[in-house]
MIRO-247443 format. One record per residue (C-alpha): x negated, z negated, y; residue number from 1. Coordinates in Angstrom, 2 decimals. Example, Ala and Ser with C-alpha at 12.3 -4.5 7.8 and 13.67 -1.06 7.14 Angstrom:
2
PT         u         w         v   num
PT    -12.30     -7.80     -4.50     1
PT    -13.67     -7.14     -1.06     2
***
This chain:
142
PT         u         w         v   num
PT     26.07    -12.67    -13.33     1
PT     22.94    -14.29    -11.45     2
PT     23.21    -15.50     -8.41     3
PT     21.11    -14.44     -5.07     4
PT     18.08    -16.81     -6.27     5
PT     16.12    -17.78     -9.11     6
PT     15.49    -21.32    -10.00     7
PT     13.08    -21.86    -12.43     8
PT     10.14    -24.79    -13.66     9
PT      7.34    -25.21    -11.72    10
PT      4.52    -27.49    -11.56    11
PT      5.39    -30.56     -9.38    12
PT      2.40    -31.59     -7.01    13
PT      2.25    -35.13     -9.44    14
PT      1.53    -32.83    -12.26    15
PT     -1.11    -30.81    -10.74    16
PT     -2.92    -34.00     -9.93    17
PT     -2.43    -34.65    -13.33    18
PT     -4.62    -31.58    -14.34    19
PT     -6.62    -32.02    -11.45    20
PT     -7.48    -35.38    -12.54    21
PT     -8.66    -34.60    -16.41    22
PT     -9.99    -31.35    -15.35    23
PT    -12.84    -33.02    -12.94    24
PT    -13.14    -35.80    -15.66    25
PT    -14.25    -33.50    -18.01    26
PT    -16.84    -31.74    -15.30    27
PT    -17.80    -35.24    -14.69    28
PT    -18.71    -35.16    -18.73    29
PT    -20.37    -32.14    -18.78    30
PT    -22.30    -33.55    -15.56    31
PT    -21.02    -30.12    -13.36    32
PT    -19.63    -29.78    -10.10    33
PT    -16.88    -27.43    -10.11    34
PT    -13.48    -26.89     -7.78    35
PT    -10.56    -27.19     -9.44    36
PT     -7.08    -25.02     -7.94    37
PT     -3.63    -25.68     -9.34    38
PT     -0.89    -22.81     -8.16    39
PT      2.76    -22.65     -8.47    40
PT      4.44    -19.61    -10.70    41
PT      4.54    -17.30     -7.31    42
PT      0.88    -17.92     -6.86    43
PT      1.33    -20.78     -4.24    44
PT     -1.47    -23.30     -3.55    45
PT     -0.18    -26.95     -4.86    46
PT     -3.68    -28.80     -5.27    47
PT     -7.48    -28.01     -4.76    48
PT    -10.24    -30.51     -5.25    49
PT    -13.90    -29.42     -4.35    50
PT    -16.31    -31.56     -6.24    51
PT    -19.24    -32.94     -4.01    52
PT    -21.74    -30.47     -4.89    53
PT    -19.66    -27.61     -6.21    54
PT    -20.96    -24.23     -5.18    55
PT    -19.18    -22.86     -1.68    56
PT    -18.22    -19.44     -3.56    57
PT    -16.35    -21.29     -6.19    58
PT    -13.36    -22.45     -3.81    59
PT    -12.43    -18.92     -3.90    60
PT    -12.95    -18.00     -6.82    61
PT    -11.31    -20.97     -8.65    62
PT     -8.68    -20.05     -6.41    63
PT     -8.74    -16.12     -7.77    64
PT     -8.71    -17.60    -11.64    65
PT     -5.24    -19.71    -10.60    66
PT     -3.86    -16.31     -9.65    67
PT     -4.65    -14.30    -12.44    68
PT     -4.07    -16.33    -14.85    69
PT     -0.13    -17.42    -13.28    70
PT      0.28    -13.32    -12.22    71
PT     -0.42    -12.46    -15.93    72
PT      0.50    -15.73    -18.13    73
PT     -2.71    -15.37    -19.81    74
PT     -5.94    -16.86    -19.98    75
PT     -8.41    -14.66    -17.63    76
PT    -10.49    -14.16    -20.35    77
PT     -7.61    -11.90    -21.37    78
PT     -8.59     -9.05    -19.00    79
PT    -11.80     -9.29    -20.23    80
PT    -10.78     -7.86    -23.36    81
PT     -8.83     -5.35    -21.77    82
PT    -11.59     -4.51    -19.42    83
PT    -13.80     -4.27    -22.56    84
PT    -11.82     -2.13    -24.53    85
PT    -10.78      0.48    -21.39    86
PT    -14.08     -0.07    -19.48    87
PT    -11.92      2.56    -16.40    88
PT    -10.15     -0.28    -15.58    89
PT    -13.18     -2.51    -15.01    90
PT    -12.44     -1.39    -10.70    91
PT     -9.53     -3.69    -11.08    92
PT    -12.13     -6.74    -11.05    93
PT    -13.24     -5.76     -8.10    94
PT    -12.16     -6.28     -4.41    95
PT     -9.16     -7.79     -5.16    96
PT     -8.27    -11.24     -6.47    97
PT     -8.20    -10.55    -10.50    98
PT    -11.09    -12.30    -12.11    99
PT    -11.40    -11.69    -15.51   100
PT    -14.02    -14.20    -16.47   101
PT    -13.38    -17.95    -18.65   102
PT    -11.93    -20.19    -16.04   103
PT     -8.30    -19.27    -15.48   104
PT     -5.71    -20.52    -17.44   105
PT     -1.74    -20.87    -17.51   106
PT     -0.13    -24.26    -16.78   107
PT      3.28    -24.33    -19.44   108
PT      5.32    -27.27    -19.98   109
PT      6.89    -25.38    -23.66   110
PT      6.98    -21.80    -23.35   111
PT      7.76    -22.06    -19.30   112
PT      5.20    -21.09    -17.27   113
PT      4.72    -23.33    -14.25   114
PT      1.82    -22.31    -12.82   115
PT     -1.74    -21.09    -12.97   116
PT     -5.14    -23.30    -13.02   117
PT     -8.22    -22.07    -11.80   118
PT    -12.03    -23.51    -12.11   119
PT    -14.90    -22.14    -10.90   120
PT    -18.67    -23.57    -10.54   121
PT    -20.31    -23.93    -13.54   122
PT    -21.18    -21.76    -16.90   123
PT    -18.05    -19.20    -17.85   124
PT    -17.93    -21.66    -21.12   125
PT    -18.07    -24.82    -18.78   126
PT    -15.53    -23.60    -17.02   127
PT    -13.21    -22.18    -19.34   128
PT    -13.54    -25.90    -21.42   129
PT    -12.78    -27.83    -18.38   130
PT     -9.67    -25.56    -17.33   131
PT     -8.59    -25.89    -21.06   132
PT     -8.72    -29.64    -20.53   133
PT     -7.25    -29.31    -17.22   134
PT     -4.01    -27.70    -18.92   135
PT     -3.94    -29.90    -22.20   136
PT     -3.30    -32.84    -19.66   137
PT      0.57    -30.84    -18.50   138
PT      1.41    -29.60    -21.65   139
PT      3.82    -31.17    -23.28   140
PT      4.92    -33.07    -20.33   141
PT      8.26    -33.07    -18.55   142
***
């Protein structure tokens, strides 16, 4: 029998900087200014970094792509496919925080999931590379 809480992996604030850290190196690559938001598995804020240039809009919704992609597990690009295929539920992209565009990715460490990782300020394919590199830099981590 479970007890009255759940403990469970999350992303430690040293491992967000970790992603936060090769996720702007890669923006710094692709010569982009982006904002880059790590959340916890319940959707909490752990890190944000606003590059010096990075669009004002894209601190929220970096911040949106972290959410969906931790509320879900998937990739944000996932909804897009789903949005695609049953365009009725293209309303749920709207006016609320699910963002189904490249950007948004999981943070695991194995199978958990530990969080979500959200980047937002550039091309859909910019971003969606850099939050790919972003979570490449946890994975695999303890």
């Amino acid at each position: 029998m479970s007890g009255p809480t759940i403990d469970g992996p999350t992303v430690s604030a040293a491992g967000a900087s970790r992603v936060v850290e090769a996720a702007v190196r890669r923006a710094e690559e692709l010569g982009v200014a982006v904002v880059v938001w790590v959340v916890d598995p319940g959707g909490h804020d752990v890190a944000m970094l606003r590059m010096d240039g990075a669009p004002l809009l894209s601190r929220q919704v970096a911040r949106d792509k972290a959410w969906s992609s931790v509320a879900f597990g998937q990739p944000t690009t996932w909804w897009a496919t789903i949005i695609d295929d049953d365009p009725g539920l293209a309303a749920l992209g709207r006016g609320n925080r699910l963002m189904p565009v490249a950007g948004g990715v999981p943070l695991r460490v194995g199978s958990a999931l530990v969080g979500g990782l959200g980047v937002s300020g550039a091309s859909a394919e910019q971003d969606g590379d850099i939050a790919d590199t972003g979570a490449a830099a946890l994975a695999g981590t303890d």
